[in-house]
Biopython code that builds the backbone (N, CA, C, O; Angstrom):
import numpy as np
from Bio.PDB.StructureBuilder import StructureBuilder

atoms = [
    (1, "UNK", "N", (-12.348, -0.723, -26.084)),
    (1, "UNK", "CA", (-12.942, -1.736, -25.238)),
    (1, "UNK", "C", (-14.332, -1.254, -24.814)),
    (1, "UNK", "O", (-14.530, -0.090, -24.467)),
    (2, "UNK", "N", (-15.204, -2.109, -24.850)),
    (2, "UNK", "CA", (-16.773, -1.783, -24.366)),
    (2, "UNK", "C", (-17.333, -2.690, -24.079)),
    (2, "UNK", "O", (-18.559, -2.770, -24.143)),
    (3, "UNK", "N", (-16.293, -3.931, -23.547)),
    (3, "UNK", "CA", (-17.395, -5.016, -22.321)),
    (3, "UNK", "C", (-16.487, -5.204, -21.537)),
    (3, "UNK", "O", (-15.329, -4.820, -21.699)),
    (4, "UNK", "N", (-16.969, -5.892, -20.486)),
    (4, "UNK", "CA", (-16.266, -6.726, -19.385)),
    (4, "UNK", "C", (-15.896, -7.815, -19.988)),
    (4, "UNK", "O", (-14.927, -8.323, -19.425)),
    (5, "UNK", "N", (-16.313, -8.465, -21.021)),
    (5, "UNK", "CA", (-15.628, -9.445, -21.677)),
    (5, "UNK", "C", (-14.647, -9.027, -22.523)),
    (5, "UNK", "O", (-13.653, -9.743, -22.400)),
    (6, "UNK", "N", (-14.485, -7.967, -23.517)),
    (6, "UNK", "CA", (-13.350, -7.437, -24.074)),
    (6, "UNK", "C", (-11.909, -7.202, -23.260)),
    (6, "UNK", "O", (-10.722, -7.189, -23.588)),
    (7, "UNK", "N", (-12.785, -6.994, -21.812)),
    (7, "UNK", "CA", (-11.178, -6.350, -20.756)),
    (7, "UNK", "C", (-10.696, -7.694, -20.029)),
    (7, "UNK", "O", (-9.742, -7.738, -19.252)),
    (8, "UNK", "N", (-11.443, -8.712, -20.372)),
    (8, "UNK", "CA", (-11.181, -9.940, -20.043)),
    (8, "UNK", "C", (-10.273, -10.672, -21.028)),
    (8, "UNK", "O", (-9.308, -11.365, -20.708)),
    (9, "UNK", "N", (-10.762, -10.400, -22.429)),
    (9, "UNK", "CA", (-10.595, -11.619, -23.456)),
    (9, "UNK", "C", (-8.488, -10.239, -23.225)),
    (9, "UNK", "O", (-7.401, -10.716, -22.898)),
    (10, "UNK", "N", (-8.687, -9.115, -23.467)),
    (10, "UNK", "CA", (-7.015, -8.639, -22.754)),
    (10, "UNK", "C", (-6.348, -8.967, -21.835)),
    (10, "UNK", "O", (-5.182, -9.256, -22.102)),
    (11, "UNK", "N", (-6.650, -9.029, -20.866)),
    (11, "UNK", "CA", (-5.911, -9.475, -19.531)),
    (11, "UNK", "C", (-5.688, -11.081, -19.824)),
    (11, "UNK", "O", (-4.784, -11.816, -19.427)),
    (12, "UNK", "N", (-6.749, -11.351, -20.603)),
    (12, "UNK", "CA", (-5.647, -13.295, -20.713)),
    (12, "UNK", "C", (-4.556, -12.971, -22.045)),
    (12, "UNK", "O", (-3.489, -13.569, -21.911)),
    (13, "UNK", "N", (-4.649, -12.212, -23.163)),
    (13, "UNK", "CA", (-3.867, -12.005, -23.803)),
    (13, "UNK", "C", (-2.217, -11.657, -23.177)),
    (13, "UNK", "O", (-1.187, -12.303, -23.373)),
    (14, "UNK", "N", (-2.449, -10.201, -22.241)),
    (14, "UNK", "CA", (-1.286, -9.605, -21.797)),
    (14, "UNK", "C", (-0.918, -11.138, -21.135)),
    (14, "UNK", "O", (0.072, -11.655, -21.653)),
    (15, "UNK", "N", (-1.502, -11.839, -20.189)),
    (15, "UNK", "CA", (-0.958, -12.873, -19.055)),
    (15, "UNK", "C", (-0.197, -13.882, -19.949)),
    (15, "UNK", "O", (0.901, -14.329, -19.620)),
    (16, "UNK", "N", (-0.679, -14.138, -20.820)),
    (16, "UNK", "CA", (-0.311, -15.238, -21.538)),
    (16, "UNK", "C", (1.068, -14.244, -22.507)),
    (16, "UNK", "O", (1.752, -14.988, -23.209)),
    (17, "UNK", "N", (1.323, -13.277, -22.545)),
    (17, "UNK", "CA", (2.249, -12.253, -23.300)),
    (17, "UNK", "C", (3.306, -12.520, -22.182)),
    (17, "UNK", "O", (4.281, -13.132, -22.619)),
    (18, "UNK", "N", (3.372, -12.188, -20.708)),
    (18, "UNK", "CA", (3.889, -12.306, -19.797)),
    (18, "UNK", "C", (3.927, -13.905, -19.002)),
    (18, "UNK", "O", (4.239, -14.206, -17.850)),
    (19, "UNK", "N", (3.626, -14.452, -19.760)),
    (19, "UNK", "CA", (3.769, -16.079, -18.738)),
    (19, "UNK", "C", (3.333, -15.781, -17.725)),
    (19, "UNK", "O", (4.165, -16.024, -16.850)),
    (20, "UNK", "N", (2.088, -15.204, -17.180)),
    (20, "UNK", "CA", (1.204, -15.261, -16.304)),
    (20, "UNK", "C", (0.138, -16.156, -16.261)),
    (20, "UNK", "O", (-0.756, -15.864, -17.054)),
    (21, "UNK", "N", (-0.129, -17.534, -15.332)),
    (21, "UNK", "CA", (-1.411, -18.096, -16.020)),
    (21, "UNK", "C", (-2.257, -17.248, -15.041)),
    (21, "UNK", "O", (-2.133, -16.574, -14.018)),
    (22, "UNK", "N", (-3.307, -17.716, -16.048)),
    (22, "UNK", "CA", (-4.993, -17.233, -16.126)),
    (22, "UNK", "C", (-6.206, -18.115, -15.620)),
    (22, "UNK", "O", (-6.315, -19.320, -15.848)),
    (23, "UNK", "N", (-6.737, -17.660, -15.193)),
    (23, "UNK", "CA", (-8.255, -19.009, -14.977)),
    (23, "UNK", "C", (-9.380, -17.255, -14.421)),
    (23, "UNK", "O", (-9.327, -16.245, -13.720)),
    (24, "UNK", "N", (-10.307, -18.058, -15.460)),
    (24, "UNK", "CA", (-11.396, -17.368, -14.998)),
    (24, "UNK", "C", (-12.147, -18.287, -13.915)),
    (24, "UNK", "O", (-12.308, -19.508, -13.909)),
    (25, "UNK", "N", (-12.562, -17.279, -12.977)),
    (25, "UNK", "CA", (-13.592, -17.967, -12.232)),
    (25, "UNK", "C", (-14.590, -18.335, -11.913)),
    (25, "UNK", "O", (-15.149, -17.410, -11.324)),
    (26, "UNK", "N", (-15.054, -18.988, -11.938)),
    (26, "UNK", "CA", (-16.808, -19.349, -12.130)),
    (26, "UNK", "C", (-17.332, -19.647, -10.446)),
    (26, "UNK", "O", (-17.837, -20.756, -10.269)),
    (27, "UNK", "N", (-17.241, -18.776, -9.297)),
    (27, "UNK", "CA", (-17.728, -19.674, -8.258)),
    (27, "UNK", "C", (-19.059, -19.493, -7.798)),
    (27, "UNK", "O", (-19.528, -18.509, -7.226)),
    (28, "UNK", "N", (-19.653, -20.634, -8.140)),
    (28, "UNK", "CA", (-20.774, -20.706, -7.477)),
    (28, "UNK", "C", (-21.803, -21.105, -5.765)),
    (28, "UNK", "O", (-22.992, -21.307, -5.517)),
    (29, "UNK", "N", (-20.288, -21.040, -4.790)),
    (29, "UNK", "CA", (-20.302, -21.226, -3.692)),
    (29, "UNK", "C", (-20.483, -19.689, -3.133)),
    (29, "UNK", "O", (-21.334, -19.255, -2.356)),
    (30, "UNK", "N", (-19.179, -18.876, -3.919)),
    (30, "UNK", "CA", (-19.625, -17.470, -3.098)),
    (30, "UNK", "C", (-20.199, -16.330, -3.916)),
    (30, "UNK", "O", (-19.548, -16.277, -4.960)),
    (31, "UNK", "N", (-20.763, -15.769, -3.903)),
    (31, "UNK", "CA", (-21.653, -14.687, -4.726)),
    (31, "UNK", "C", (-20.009, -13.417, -4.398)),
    (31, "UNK", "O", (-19.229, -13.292, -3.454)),
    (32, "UNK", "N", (-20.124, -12.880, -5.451)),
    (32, "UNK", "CA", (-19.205, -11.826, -5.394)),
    (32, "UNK", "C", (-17.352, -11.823, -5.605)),
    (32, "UNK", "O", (-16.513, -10.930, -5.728)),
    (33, "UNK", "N", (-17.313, -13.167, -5.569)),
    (33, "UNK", "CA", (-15.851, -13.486, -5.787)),
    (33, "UNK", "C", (-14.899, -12.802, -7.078)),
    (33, "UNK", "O", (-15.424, -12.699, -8.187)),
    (34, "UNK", "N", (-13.790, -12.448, -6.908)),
    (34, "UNK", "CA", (-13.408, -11.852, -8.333)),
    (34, "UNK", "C", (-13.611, -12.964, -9.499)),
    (34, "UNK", "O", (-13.737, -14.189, -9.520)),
    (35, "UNK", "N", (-13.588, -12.228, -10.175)),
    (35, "UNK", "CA", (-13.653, -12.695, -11.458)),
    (35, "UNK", "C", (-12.350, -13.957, -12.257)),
    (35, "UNK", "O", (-12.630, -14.997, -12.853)),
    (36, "UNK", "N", (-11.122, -13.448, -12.016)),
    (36, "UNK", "CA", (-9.988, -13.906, -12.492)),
    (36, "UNK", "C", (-8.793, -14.440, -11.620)),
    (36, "UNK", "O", (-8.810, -13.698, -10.639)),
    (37, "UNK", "N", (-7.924, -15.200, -11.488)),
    (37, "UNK", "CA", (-7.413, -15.636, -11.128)),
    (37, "UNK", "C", (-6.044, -15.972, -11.726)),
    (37, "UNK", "O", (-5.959, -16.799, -12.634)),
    (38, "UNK", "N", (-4.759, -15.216, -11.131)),
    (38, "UNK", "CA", (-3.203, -14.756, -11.964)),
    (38, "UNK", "C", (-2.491, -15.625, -10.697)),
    (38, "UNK", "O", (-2.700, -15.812, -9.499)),
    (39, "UNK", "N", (-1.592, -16.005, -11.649)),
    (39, "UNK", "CA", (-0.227, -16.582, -11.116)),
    (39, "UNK", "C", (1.252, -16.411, -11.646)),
    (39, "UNK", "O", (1.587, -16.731, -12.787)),
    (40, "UNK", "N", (1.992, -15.944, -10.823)),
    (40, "UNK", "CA", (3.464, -15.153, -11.145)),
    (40, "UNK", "C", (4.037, -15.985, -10.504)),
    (40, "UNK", "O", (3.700, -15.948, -9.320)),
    (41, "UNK", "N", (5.114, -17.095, -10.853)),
    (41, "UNK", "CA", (6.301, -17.481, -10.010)),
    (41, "UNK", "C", (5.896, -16.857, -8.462)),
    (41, "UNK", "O", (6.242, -15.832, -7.874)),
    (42, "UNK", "N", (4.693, -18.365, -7.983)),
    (42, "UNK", "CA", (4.313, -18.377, -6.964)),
    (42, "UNK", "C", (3.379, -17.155, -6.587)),
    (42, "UNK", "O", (2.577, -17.560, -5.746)),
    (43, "UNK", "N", (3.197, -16.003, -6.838)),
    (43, "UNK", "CA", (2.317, -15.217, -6.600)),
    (43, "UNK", "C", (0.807, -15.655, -6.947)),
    (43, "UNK", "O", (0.477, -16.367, -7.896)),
    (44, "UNK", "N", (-0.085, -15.055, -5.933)),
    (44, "UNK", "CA", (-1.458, -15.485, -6.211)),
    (44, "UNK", "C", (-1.949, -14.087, -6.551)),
    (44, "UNK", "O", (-1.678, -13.312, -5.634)),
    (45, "UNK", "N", (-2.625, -13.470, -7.637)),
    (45, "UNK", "CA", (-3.685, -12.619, -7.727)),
    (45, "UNK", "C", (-4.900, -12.652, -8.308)),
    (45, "UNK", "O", (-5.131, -13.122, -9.422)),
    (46, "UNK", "N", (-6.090, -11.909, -7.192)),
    (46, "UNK", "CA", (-6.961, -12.039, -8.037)),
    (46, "UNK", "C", (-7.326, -10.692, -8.658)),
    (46, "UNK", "O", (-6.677, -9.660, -8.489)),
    (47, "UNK", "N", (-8.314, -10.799, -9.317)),
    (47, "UNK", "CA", (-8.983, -9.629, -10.397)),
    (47, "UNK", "C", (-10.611, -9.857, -10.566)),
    (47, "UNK", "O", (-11.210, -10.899, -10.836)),
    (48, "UNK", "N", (-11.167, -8.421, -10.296)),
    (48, "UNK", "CA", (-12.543, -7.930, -10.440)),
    (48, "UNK", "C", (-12.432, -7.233, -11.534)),
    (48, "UNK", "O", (-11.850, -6.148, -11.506)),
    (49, "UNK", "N", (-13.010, -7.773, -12.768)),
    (49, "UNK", "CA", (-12.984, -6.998, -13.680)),
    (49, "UNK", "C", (-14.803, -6.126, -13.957)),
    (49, "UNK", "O", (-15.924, -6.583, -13.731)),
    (50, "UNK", "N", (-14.475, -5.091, -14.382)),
    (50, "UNK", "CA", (-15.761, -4.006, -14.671)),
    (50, "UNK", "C", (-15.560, -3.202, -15.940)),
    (50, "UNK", "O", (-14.532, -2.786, -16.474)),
    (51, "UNK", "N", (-16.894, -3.099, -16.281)),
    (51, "UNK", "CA", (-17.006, -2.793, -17.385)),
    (51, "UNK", "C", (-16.662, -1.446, -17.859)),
    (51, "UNK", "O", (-17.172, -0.464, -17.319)),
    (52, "UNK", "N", (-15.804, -1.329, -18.862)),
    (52, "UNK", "CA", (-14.726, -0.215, -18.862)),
    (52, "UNK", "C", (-15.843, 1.082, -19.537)),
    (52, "UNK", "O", (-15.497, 2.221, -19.849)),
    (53, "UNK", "N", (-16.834, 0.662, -19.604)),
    (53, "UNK", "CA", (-17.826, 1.521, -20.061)),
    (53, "UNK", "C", (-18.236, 2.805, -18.766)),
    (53, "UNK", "O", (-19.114, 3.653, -18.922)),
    (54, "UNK", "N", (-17.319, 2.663, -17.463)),
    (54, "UNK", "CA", (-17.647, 3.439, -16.276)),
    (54, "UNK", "C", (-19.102, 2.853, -15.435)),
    (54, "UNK", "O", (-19.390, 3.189, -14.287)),
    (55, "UNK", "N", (-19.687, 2.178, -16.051)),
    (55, "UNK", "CA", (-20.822, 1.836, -15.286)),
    (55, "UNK", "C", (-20.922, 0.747, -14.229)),
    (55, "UNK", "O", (-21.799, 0.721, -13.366)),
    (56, "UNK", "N", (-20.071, -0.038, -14.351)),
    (56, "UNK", "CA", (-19.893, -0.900, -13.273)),
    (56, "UNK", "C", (-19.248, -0.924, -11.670)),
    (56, "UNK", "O", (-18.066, -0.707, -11.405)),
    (57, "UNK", "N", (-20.079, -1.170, -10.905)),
    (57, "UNK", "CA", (-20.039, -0.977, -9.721)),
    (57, "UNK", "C", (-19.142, -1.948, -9.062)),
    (57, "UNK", "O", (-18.625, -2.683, -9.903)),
    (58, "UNK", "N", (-18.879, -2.136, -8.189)),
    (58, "UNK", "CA", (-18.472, -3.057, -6.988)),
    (58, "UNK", "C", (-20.031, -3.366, -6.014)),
    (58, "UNK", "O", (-20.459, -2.373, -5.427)),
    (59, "UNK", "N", (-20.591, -4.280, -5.903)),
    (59, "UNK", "CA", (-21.674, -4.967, -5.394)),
    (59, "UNK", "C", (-21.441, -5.059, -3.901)),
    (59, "UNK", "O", (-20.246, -5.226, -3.658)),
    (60, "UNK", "N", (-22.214, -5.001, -2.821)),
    (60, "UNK", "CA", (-22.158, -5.360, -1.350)),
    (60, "UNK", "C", (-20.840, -6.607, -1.197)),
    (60, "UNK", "O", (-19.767, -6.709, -0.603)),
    (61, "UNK", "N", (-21.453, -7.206, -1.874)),
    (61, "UNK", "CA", (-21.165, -8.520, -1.775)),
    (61, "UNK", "C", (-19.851, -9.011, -2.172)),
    (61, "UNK", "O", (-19.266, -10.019, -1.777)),
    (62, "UNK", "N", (-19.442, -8.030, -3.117)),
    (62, "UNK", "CA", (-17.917, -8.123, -3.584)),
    (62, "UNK", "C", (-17.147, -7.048, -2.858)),
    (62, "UNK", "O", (-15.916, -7.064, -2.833)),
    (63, "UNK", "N", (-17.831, -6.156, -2.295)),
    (63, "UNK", "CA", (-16.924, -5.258, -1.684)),
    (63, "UNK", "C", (-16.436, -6.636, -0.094)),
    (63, "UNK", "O", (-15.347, -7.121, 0.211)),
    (64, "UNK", "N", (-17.495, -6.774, 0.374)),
    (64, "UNK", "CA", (-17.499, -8.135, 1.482)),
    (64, "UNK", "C", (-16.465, -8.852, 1.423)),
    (64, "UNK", "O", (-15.591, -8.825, 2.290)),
    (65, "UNK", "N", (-16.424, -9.817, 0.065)),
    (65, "UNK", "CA", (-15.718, -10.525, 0.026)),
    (65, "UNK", "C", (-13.878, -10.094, -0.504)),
    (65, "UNK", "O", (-12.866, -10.780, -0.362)),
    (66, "UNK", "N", (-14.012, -8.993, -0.999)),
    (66, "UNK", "CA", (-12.643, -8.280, -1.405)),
    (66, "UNK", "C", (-11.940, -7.948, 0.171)),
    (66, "UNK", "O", (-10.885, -8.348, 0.665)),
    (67, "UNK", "N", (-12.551, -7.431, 0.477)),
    (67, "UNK", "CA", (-11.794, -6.765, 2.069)),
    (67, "UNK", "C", (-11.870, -8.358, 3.143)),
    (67, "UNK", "O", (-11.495, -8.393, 4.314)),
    (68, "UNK", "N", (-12.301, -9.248, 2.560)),
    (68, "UNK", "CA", (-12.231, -10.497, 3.651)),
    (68, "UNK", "C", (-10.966, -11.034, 2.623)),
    (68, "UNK", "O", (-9.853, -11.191, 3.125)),
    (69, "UNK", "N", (-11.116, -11.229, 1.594)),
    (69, "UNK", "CA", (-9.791, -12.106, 0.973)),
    (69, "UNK", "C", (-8.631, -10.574, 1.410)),
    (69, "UNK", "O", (-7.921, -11.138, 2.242)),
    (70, "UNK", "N", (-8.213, -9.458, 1.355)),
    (70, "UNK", "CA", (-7.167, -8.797, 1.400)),
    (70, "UNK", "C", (-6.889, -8.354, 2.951)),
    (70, "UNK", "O", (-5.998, -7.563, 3.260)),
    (71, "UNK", "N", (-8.070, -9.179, 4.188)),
    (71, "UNK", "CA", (-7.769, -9.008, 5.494)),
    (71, "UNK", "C", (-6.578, -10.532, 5.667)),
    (71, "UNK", "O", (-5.800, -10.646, 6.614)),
    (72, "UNK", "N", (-6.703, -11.530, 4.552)),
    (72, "UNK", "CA", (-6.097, -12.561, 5.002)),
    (72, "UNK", "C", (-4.789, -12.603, 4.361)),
    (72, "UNK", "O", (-4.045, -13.556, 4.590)),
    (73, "UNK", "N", (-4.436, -11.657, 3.577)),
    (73, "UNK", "CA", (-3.080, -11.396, 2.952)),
    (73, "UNK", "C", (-3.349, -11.968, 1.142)),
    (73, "UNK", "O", (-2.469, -12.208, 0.315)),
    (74, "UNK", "N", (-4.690, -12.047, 0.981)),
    (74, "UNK", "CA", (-4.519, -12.116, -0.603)),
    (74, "UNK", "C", (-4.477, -10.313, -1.899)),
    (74, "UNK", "O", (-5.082, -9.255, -1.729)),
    (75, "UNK", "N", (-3.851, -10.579, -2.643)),
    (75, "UNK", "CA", (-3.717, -9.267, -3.755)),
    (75, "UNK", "C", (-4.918, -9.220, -4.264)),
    (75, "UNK", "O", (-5.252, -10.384, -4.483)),
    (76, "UNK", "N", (-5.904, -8.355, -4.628)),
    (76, "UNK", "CA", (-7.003, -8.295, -5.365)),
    (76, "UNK", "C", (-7.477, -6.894, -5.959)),
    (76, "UNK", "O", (-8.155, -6.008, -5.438)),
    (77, "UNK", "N", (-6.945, -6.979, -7.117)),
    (77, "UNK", "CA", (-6.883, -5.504, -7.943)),
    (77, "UNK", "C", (-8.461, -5.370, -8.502)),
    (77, "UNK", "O", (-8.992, -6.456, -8.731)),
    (78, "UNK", "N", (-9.105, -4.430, -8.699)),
    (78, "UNK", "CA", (-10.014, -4.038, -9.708)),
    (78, "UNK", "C", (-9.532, -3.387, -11.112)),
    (78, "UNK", "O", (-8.659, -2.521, -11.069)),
    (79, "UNK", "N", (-10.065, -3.773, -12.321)),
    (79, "UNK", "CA", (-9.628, -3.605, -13.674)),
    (79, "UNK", "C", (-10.777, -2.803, -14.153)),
    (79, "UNK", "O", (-11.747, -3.451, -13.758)),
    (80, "UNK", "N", (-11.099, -2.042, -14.609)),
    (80, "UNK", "CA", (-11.753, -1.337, -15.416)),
    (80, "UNK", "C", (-11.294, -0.812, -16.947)),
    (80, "UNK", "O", (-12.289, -0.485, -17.593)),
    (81, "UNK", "N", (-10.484, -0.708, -17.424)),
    (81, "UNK", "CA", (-9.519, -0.380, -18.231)),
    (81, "UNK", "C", (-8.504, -0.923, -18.748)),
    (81, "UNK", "O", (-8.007, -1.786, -18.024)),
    (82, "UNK", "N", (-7.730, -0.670, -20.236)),
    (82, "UNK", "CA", (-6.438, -0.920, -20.475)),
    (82, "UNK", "C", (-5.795, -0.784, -19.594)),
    (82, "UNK", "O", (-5.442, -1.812, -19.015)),
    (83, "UNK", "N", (-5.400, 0.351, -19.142)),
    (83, "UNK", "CA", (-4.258, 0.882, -18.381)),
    (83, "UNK", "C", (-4.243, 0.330, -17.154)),
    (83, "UNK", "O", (-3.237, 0.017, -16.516)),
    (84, "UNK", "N", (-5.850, 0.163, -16.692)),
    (84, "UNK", "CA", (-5.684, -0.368, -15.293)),
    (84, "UNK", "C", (-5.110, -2.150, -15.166)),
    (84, "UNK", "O", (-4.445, -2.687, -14.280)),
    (85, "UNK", "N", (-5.699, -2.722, -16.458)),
    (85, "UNK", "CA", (-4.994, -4.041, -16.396)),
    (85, "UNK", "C", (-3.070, -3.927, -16.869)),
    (85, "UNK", "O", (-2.318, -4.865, -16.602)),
    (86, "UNK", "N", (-2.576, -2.662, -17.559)),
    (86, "UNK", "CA", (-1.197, -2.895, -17.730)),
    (86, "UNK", "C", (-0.680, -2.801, -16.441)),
    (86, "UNK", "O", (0.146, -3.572, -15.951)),
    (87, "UNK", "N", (-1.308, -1.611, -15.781)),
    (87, "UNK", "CA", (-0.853, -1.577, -14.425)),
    (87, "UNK", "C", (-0.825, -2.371, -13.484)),
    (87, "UNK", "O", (0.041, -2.114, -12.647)),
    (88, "UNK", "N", (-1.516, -3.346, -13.273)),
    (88, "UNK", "CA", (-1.873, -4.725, -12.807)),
    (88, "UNK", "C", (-0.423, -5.390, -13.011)),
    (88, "UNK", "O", (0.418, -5.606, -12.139)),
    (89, "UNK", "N", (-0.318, -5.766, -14.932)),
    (89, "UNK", "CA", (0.129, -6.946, -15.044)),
    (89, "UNK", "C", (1.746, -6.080, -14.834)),
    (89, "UNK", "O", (2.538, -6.945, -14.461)),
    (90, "UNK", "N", (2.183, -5.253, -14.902)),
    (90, "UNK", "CA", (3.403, -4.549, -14.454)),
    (90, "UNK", "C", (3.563, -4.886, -12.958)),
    (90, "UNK", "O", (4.465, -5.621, -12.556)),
    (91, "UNK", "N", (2.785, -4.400, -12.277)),
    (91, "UNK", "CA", (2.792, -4.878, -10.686)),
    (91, "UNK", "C", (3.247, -6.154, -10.819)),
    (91, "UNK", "O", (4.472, -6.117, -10.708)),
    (92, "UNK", "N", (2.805, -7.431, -11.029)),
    (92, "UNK", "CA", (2.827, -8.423, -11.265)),
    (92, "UNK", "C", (4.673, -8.702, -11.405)),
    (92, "UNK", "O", (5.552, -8.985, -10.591)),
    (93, "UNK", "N", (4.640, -8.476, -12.707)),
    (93, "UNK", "CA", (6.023, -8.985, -13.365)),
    (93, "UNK", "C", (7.161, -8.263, -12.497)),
    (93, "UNK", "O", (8.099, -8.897, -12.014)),
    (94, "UNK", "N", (6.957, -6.531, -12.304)),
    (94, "UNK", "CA", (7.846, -5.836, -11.631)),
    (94, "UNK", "C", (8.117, -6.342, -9.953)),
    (94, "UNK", "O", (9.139, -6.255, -9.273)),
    (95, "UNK", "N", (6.883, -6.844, -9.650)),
    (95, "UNK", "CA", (7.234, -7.289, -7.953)),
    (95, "UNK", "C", (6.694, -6.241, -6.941)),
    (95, "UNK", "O", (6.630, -6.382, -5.720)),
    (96, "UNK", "N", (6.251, -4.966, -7.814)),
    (96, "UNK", "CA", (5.269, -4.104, -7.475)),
    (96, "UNK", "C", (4.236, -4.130, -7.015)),
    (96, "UNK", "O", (3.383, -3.641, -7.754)),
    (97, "UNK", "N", (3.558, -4.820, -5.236)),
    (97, "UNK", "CA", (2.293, -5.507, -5.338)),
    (97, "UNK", "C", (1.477, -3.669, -4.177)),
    (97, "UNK", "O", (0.506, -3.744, -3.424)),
    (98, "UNK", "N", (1.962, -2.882, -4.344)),
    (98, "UNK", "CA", (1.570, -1.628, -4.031)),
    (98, "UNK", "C", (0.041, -1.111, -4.814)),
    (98, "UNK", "O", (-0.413, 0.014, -4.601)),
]
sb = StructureBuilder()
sb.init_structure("model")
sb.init_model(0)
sb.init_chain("A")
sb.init_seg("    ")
for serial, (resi, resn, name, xyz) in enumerate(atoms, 1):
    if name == "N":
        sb.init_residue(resn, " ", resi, " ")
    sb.init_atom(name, np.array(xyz, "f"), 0.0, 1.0, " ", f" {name:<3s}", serial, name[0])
structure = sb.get_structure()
C-alpha cells in the first residue's frame, strides 16, 4: 500500500467482505471530518484514513473535530495501515470498540 487511496479502496473491500457498509465522506461544511463512514448492526464508526507511507499527520482541525465527535460518544479510529484497518474492522465485527 502507498496511498491513502489504496488504504481506502481496502477498507471498502474488507467492509463489504464483512457486511459492513461504507460511505466515503465528502464534507464540505466541516474542514477536518473523517474521511469514512462504517456501519455494523446499528453501530456508527468513523475513520481518518492516512497515508500508510508514515507521512501523514492529523491536522488542527481534525484533531478538533475527532475529540469533539468522541466527547459526544461517537467511535473514530485512525487507519494508517493494513493491520490498522484489520484491527478496526475486527473491533467492529468482534464488539471490541476498545
Amino acid at each position: 500500500m502507498k496511498t491513502e487511496k489504496d488504504l481506502q479502496s481496502y477498507l471498502r473491500r474488507q467492509c463489504k467482505r464483512h457486511t459492513i457498509s461504507f460511505d466515503k465522506v465528502e464534507s464540505k461544511s466541516r474542514r477536518g471530518f473523517p474521511d469514512c463512514f462504517l456501519v455494523y448492526e446499528g453501530q456508527l464508526v468513523l475513520v481518518e484514513l492516512k497515508t500508510p507511507a508514515g507521512t501523514g499527520r492529523l491536522s488542527a482541525n481534525q484533531k478538533r473535530v475527532i475529540a469533539d465527535l468522541t466527547a459526544h460518544g461517537v467511535v473514530v479510529f485512525i487507519a494508517d495501515s493494513i493491520s490498522s484497518v484489520d484491527r478496526i474492522i475486527q473491533s467492529i465485527v468482534g464488539g471490541d470498540r476498545a
